[in-house]
C-alpha positions as a LaTeX table, in Angstrom:
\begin{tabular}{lrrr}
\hline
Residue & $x$ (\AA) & $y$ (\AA) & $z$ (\AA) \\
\hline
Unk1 & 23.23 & $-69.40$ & 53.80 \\
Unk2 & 21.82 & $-70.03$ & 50.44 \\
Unk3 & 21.49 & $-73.40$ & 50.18 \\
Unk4 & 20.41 & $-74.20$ & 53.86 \\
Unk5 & 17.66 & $-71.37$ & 54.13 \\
Unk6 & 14.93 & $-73.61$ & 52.13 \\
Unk7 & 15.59 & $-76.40$ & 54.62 \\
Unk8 & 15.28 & $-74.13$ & 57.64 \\
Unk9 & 12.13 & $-72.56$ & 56.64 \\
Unk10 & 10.34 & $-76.24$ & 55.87 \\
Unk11 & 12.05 & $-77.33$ & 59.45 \\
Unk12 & 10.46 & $-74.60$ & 61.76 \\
Unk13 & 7.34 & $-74.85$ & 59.21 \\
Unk14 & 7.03 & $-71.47$ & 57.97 \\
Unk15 & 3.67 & $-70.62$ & 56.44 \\
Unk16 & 4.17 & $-68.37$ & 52.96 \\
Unk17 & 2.97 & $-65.10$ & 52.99 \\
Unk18 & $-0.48$ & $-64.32$ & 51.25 \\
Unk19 & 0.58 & $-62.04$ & 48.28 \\
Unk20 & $-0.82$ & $-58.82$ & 48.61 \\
Unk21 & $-3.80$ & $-57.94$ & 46.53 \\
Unk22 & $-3.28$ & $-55.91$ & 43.74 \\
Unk23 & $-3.70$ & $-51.87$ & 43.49 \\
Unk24 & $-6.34$ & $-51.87$ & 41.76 \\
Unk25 & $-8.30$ & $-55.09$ & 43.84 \\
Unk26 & $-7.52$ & $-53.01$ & 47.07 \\
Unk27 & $-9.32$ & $-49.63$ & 45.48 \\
Unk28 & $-11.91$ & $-51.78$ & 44.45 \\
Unk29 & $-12.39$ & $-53.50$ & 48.21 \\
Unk30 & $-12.21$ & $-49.55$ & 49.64 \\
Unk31 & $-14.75$ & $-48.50$ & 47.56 \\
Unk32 & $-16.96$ & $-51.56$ & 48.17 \\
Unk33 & $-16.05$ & $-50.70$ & 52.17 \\
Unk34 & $-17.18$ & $-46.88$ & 52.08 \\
Unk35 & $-20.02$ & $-47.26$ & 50.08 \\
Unk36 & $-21.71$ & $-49.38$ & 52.10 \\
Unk37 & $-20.69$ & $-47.92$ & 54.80 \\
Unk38 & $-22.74$ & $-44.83$ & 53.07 \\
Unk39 & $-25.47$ & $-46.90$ & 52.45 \\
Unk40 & $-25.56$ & $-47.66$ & 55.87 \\
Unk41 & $-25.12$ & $-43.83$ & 56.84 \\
Unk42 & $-28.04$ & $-42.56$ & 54.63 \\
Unk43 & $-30.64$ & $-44.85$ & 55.75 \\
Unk44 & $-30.03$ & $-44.15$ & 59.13 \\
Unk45 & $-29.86$ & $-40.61$ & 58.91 \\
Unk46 & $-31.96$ & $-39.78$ & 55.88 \\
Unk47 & $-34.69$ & $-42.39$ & 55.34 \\
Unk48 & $-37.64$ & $-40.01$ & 55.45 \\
Unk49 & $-35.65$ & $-37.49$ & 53.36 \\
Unk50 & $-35.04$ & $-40.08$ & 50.57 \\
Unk51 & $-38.91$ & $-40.77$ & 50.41 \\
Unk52 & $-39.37$ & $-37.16$ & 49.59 \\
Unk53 & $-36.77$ & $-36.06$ & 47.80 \\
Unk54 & $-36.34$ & $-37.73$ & 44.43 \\
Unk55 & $-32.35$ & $-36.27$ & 44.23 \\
Unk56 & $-31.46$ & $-37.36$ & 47.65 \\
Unk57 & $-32.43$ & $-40.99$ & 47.15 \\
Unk58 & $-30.25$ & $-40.73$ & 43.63 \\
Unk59 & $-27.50$ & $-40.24$ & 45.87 \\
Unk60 & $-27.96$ & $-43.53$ & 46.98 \\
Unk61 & $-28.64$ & $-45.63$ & 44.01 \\
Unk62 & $-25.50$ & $-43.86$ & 42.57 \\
Unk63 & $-23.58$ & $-45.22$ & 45.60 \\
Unk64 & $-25.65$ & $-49.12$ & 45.54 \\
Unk65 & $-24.31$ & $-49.32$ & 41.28 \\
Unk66 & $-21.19$ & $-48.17$ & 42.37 \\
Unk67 & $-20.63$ & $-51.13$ & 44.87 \\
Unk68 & $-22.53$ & $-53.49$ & 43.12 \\
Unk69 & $-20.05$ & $-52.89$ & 39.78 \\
Unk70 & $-16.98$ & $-52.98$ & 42.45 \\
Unk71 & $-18.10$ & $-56.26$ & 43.60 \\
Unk72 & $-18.70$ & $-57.79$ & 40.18 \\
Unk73 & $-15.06$ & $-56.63$ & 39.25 \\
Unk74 & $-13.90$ & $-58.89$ & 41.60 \\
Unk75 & $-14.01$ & $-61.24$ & 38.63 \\
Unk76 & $-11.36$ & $-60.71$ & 36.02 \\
Unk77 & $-13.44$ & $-60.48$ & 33.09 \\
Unk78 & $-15.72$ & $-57.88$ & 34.98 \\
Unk79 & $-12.73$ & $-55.98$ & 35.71 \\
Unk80 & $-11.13$ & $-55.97$ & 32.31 \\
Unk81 & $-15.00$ & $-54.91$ & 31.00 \\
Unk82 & $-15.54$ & $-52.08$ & 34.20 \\
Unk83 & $-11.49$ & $-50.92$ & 33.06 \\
Unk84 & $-12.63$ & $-49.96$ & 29.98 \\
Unk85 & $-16.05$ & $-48.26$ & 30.79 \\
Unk86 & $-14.59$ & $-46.35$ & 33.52 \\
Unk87 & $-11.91$ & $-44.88$ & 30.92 \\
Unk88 & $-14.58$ & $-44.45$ & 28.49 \\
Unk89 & $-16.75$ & $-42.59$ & 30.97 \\
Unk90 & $-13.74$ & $-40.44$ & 31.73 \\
Unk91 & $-12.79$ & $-39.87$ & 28.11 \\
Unk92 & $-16.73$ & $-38.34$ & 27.81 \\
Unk93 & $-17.00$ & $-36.28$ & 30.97 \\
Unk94 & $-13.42$ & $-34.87$ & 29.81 \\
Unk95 & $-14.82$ & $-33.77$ & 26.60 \\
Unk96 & $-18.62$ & $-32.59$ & 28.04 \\
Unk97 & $-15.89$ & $-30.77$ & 29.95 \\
Unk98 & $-14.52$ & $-29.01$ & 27.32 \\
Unk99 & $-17.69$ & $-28.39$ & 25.63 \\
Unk100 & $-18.68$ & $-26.41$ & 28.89 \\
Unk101 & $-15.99$ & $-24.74$ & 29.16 \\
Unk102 & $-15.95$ & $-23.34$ & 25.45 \\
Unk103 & $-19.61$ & $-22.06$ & 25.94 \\
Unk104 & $-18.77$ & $-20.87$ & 29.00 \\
Unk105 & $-16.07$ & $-18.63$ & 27.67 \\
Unk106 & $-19.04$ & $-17.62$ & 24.82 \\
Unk107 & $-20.97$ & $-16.76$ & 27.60 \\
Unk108 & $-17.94$ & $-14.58$ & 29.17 \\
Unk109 & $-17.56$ & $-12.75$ & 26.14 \\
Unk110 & $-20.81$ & $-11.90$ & 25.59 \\
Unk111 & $-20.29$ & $-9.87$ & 28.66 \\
Unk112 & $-24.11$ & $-10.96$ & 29.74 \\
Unk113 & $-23.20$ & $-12.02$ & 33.18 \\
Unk114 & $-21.28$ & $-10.66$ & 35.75 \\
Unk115 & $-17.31$ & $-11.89$ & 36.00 \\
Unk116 & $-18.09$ & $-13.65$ & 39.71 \\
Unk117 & $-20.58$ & $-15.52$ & 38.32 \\
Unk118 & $-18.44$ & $-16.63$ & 35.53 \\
Unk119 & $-15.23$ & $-17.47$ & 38.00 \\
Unk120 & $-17.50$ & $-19.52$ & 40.22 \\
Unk121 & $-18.73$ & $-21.57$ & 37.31 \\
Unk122 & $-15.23$ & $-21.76$ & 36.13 \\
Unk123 & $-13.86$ & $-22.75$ & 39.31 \\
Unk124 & $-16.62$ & $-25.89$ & 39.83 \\
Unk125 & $-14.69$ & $-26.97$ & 36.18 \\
Unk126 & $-11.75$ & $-26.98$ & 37.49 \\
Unk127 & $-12.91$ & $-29.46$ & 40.29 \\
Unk128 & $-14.17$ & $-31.78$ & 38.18 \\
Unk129 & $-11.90$ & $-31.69$ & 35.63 \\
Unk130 & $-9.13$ & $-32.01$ & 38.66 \\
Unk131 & $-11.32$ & $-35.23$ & 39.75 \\
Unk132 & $-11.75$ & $-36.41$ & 36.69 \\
Unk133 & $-8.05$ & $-36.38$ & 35.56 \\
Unk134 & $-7.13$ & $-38.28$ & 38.79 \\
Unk135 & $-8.41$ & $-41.62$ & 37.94 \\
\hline
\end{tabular}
């Protein structure tokens, strides 16, 4: 079985089997997929809003440097380099975070605002901080 397998596969002519991309080059591709597909969503649906609205057309420049840093991380030494930012941008909203959250519990004991107000702002934390641990 061993020794004849080789010679049966070149025989029937057997094509090898692309690897399969990486994790992290398949995230990449995703992202590169929805975004545009985003892209795509926005200025069909909200053209005139994003002439108007400043904060609406951020939405999609955040979305067009997202894809466009996905796409340069296609090379290895852009993905390396976009590795390390991501982490580092991490590593700050973690901490901005934390600094929230301590003046946030000031602001709790000051007794200043009322306790539903205070759960709601701790409970948007807790999202991001959720999100942000993910990656």
């Amino acid at each position: 079985q061993g020794l004849t397998l080789p010679l049966l596969i070149k025989l029937i002519k057997i094509e090898e089997v692309d690897e399969q991309a990486s994790m992290e080059e398949q995230i990449d591709e995703i992202r590169v997929r929805l975004g545009k597909e985003s892209i795509a969503y926005l200025d069909k649906h909200y053209a005139k809003e994003m002439l108007e609205h400043e904060t609406i057309a951020r939405v999609k420049e955040q979305i067009i440097r997202s894809v466009n840093a996905s796409e340069r991380a296609k090379e290895e030494d852009t993905r390396a380099q976009l590795s390390a930012v991501r982490g580092l941008y991490n590593k700050i909203m973690l901490e901005l975070l934390a600094l929230r959250r301590d003046g946030l519990y000031k602001i709790k004991e000051s007794k200043a605002f009322d306790s539903d107000v205070i759960k709601e702002i701790e409970y948007s934390l807790d999202l991001e901080e959720s999100r942000l641990s993910r990656k």
